[in-house]
PDB file of the backbone (N, CA, C, O) and the ligand in Angstrom, with CONECT records:
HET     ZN  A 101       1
ATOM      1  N   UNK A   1      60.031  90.282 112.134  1.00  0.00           N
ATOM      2  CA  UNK A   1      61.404  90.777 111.955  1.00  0.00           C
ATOM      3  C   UNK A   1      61.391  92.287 111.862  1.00  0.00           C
ATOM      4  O   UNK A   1      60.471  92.918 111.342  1.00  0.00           O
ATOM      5  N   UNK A   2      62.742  92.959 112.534  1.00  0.00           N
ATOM      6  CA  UNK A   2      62.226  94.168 112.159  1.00  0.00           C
ATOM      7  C   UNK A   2      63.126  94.739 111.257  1.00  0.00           C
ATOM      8  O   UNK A   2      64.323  94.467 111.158  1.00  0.00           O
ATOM      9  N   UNK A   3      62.389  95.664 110.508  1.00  0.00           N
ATOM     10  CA  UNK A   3      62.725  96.045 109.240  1.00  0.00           C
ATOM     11  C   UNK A   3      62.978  97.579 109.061  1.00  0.00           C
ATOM     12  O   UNK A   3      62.385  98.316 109.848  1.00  0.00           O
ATOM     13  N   UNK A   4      63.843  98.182 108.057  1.00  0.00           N
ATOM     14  CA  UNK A   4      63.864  99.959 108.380  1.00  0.00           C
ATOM     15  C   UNK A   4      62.224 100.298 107.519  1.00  0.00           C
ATOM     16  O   UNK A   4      61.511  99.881 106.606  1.00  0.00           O
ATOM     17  N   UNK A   5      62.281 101.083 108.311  1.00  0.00           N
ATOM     18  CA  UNK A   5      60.724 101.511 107.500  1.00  0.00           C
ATOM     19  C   UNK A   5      60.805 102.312 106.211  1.00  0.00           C
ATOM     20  O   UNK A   5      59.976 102.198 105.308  1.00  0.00           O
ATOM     21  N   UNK A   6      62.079 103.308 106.169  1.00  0.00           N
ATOM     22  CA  UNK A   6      62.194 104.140 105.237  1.00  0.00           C
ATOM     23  C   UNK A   6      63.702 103.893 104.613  1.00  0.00           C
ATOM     24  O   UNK A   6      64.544 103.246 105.235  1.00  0.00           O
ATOM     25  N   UNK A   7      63.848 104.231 103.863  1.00  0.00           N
ATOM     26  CA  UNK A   7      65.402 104.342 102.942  1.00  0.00           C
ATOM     27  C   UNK A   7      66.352 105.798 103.582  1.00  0.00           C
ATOM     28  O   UNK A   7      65.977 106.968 103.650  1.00  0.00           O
ATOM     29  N   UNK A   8      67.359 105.334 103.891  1.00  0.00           N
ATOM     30  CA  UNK A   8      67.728 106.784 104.033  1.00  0.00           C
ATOM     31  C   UNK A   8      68.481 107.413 102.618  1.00  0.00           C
ATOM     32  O   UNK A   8      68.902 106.925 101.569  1.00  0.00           O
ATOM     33  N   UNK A   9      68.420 108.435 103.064  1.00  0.00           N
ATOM     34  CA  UNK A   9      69.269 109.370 101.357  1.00  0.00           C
ATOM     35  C   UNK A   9      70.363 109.478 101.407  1.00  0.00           C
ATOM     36  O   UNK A   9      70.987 109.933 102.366  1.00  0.00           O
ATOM     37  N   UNK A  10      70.953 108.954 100.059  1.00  0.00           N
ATOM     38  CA  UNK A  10      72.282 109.086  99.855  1.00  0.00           C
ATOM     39  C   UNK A  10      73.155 110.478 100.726  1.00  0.00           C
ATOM     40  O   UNK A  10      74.361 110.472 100.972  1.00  0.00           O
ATOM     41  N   UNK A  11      72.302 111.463 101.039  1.00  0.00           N
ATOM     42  CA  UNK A  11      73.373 112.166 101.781  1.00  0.00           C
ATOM     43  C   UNK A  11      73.220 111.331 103.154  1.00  0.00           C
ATOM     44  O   UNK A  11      74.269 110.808 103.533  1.00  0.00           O
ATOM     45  N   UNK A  12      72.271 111.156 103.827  1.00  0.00           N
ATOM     46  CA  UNK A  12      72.654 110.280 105.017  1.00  0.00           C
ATOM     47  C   UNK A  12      73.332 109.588 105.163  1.00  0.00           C
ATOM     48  O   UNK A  12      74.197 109.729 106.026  1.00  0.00           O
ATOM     49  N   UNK A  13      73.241 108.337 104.256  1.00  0.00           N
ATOM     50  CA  UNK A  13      74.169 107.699 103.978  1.00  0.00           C
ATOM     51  C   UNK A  13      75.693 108.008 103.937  1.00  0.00           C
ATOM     52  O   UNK A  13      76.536 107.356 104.553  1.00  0.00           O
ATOM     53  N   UNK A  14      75.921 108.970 103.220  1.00  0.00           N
ATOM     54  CA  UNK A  14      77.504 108.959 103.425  1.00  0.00           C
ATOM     55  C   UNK A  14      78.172 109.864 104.326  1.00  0.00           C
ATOM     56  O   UNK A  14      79.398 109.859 104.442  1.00  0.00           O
ATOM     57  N   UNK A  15      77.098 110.964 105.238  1.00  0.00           N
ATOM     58  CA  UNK A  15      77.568 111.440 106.438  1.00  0.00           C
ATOM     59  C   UNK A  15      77.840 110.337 107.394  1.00  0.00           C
ATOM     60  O   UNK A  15      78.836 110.478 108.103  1.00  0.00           O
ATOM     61  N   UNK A  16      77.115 109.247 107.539  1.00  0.00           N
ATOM     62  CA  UNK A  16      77.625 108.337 108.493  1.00  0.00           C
ATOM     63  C   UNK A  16      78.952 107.386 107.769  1.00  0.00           C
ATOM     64  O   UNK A  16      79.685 106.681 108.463  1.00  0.00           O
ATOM     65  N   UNK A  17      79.053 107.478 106.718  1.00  0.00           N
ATOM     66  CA  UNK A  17      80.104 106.920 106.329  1.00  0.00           C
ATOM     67  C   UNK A  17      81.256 107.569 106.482  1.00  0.00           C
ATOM     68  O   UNK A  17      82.328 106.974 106.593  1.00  0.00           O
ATOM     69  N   UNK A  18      81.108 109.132 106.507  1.00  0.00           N
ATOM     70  CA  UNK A  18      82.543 110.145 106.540  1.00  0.00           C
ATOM     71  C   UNK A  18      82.981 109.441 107.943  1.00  0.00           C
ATOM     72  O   UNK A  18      84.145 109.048 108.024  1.00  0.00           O
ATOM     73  N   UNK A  19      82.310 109.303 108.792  1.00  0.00           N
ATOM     74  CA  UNK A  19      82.517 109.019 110.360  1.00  0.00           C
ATOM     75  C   UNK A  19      83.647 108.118 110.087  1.00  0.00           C
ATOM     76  O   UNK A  19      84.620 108.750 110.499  1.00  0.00           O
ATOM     77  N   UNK A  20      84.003 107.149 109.685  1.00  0.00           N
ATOM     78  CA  UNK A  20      84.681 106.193 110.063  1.00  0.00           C
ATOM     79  C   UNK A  20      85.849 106.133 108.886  1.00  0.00           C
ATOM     80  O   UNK A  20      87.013 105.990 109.263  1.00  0.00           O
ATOM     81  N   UNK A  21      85.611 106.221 107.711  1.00  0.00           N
ATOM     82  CA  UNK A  21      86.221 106.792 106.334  1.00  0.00           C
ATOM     83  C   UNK A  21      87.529 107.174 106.761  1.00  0.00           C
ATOM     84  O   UNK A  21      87.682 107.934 107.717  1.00  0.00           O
ATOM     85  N   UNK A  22      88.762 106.554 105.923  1.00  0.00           N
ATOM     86  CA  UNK A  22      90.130 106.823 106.414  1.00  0.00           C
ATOM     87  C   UNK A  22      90.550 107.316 107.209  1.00  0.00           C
ATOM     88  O   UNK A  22      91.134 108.395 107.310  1.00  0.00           O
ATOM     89  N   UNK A  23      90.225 106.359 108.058  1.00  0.00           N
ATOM     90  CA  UNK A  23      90.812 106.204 109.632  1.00  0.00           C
ATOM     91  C   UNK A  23      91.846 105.429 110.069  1.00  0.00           C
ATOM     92  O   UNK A  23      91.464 104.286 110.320  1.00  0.00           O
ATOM     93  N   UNK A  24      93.134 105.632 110.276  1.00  0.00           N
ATOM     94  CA  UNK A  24      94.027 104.781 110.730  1.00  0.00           C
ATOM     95  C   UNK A  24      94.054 104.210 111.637  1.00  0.00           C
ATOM     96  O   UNK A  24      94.097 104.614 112.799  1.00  0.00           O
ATOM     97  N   UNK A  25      94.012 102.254 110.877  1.00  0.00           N
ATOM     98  CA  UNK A  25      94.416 101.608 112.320  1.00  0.00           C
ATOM     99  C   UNK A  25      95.068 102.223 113.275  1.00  0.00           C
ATOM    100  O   UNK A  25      95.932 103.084 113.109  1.00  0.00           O
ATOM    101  N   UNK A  26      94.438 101.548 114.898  1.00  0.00           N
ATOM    102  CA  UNK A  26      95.127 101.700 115.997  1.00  0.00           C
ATOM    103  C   UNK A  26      96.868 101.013 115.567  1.00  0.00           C
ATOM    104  O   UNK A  26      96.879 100.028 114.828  1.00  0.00           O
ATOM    105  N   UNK A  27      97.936 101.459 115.953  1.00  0.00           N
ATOM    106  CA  UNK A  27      99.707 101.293 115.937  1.00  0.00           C
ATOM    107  C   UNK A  27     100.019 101.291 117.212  1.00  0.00           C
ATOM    108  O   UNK A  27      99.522 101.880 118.172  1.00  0.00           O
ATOM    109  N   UNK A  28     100.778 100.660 117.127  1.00  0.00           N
ATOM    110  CA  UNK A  28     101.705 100.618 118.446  1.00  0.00           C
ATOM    111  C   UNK A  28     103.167 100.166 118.622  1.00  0.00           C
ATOM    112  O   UNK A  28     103.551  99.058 118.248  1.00  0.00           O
ATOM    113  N   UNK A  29     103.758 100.843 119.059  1.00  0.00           N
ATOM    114  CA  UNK A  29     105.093 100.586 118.806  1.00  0.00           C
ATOM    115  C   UNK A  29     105.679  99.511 118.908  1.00  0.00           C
ATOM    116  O   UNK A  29     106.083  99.531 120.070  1.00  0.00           O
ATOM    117  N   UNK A  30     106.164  98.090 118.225  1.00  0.00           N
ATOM    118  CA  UNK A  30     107.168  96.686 118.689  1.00  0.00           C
ATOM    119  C   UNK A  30     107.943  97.472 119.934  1.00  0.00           C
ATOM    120  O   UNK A  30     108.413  98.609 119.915  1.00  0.00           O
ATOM    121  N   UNK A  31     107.934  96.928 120.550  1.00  0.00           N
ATOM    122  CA  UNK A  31     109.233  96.967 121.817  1.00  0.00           C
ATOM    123  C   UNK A  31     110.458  96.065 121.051  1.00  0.00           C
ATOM    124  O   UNK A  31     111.441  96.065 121.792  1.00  0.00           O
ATOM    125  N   UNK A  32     110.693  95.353 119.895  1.00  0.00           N
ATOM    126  CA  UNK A  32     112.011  95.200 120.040  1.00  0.00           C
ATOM    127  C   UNK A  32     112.963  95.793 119.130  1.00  0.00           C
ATOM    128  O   UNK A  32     114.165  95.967 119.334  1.00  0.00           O
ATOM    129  N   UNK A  33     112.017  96.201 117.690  1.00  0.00           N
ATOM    130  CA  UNK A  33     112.484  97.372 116.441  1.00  0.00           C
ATOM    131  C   UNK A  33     111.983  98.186 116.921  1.00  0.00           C
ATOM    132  O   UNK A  33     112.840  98.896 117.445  1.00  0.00           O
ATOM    133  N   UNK A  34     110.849  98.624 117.109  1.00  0.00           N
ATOM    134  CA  UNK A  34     110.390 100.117 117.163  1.00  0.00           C
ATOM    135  C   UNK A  34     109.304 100.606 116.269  1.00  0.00           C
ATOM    136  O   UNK A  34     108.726 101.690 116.349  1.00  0.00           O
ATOM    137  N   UNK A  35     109.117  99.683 115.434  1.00  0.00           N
ATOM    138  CA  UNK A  35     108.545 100.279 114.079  1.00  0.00           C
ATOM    139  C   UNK A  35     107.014  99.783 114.289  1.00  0.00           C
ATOM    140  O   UNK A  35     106.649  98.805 114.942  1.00  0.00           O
ATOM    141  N   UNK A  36     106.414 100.471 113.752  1.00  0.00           N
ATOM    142  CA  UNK A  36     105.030 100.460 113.775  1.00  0.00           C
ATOM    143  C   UNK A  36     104.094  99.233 113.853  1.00  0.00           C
ATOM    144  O   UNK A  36     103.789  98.919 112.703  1.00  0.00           O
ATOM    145  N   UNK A  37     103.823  98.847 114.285  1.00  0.00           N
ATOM    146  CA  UNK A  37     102.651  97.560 114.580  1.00  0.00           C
ATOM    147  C   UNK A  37     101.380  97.355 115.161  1.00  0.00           C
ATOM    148  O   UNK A  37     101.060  97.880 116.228  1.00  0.00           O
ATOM    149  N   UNK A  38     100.555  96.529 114.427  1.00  0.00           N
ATOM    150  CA  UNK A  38      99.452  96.199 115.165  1.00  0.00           C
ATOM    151  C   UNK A  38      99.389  95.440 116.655  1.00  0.00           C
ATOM    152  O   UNK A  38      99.894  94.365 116.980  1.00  0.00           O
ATOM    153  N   UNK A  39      98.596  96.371 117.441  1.00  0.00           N
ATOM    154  CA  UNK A  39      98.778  95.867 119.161  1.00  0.00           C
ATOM    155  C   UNK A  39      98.201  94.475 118.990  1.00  0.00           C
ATOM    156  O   UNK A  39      97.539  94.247 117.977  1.00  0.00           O
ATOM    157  N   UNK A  40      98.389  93.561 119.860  1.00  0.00           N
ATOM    158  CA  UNK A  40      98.476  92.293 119.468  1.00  0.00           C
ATOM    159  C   UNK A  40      99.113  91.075 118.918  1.00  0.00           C
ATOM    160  O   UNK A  40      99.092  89.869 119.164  1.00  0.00           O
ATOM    161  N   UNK A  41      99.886  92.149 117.780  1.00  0.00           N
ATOM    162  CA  UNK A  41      99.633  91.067 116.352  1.00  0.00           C
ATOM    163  C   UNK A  41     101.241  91.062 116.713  1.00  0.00           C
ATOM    164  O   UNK A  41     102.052  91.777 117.302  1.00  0.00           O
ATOM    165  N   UNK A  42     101.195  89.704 115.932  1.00  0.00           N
ATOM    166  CA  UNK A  42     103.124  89.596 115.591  1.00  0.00           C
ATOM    167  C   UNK A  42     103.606  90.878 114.628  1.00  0.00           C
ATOM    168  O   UNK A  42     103.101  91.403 113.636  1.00  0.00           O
ATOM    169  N   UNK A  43     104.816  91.127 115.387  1.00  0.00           N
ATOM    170  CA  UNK A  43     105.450  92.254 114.301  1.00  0.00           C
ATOM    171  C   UNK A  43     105.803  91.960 112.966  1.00  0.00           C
ATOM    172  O   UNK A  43     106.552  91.001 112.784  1.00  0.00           O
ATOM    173  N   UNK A  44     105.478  92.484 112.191  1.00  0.00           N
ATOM    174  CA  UNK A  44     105.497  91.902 110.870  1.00  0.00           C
ATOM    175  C   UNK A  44     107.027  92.840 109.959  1.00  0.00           C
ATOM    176  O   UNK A  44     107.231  93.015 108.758  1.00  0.00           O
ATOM    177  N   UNK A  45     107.819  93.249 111.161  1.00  0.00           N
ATOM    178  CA  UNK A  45     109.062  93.330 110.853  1.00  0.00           C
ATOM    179  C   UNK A  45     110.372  92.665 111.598  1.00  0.00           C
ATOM    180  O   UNK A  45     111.442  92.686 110.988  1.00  0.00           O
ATOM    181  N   UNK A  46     110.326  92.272 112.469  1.00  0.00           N
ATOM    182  CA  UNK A  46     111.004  91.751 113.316  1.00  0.00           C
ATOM    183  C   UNK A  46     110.251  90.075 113.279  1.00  0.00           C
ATOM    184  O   UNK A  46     110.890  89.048 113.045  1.00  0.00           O
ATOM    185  N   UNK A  47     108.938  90.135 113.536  1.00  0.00           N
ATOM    186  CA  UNK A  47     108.819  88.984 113.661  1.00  0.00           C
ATOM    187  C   UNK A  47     108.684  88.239 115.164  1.00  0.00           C
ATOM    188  O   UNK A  47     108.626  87.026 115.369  1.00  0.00           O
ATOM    189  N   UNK A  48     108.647  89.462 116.278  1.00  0.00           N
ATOM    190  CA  UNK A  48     108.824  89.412 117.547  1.00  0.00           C
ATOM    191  C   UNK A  48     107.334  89.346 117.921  1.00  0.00           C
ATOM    192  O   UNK A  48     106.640  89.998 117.141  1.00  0.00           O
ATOM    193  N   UNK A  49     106.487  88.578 119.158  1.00  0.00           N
ATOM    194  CA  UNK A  49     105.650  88.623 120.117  1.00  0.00           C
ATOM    195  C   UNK A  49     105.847  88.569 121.194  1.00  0.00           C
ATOM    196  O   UNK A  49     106.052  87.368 121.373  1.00  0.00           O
ATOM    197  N   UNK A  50     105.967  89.202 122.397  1.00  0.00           N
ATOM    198  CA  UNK A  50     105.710  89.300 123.672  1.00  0.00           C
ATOM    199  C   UNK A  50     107.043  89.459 123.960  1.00  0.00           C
ATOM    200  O   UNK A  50     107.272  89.729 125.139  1.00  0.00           O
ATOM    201  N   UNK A  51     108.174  89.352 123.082  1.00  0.00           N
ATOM    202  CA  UNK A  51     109.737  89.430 123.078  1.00  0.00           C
ATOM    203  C   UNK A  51     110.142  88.130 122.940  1.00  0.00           C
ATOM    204  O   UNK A  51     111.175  87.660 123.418  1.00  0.00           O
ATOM    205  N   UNK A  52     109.441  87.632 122.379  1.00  0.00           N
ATOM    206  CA  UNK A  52     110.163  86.312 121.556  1.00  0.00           C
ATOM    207  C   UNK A  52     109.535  86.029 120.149  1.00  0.00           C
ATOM    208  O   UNK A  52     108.497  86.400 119.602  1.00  0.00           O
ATOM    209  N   UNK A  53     110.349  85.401 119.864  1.00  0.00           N
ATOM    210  CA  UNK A  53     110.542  85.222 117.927  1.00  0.00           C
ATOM    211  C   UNK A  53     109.875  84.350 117.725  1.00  0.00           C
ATOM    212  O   UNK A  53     110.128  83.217 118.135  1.00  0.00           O
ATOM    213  N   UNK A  54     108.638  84.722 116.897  1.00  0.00           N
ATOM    214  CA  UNK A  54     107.597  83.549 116.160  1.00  0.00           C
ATOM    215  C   UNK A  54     108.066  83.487 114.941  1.00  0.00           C
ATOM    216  O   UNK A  54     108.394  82.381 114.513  1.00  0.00           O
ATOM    217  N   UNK A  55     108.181  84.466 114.247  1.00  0.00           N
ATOM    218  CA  UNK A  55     108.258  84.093 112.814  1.00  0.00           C
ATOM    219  C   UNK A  55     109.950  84.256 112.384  1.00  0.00           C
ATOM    220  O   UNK A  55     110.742  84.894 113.077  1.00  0.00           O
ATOM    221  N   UNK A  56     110.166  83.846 111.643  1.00  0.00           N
ATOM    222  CA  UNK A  56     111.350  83.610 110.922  1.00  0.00           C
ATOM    223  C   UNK A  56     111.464  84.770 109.650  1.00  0.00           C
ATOM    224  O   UNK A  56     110.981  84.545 108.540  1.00  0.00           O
ATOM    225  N   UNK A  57     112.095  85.889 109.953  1.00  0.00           N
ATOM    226  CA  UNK A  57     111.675  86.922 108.770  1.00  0.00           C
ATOM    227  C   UNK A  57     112.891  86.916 107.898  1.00  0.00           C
ATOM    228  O   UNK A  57     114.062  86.998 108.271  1.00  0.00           O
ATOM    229  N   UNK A  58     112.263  86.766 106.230  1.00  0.00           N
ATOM    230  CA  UNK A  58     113.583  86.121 105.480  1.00  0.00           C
ATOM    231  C   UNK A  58     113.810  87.695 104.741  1.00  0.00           C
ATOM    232  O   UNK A  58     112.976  88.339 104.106  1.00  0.00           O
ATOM    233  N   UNK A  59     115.478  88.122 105.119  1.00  0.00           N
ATOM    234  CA  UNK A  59     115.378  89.604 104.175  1.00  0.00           C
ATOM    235  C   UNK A  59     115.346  89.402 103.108  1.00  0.00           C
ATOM    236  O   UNK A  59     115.540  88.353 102.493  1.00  0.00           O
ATOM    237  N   UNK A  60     114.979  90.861 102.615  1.00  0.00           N
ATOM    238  CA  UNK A  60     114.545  91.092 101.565  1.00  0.00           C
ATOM    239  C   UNK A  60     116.087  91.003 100.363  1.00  0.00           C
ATOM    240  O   UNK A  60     116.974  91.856 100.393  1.00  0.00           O
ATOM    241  N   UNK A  61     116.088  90.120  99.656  1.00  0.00           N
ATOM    242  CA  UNK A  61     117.169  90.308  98.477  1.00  0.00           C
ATOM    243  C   UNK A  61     117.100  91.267  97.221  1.00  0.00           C
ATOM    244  O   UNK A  61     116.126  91.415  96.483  1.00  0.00           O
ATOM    245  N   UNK A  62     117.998  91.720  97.152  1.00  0.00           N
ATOM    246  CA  UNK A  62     118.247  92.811  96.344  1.00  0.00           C
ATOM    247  C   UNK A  62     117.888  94.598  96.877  1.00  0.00           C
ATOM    248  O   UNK A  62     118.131  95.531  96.112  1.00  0.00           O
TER     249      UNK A  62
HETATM  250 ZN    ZN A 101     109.440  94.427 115.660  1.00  0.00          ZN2+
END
């Protein structure tokens, strides 16, 4: 199996961590609100995919 040979040092370590470190998801605009969404994903304001309605979005009361 292969194995790291050495430990790296905590500064190594977290220079490769700055790399990726609060990074904002990829967004993409819903085509039917507008508002921000994951590409792919059902809009999780509308409730829209591909321009039709999967989910049933219940407003918010009060
Ligand atoms: Zn939407």
């Amino acid at each position: 199996m292969a194995n790291p040979t050495h430990r790296h040092t905590r500064t190594r370590r977290d220079k490769r961590r700055a790399n990726c470190k609060g990074q904002l998801p990829n967004l993409s605009l819903c085509p039917d609100c507008n508002e921000l969404k994951l590409p792919y994903k059902v809009c999780p304001n509308c409730g829209s995919y591909n321009g039709r309605r999967v989910l049933d979005i219940v407003e918010k009361e009060g």
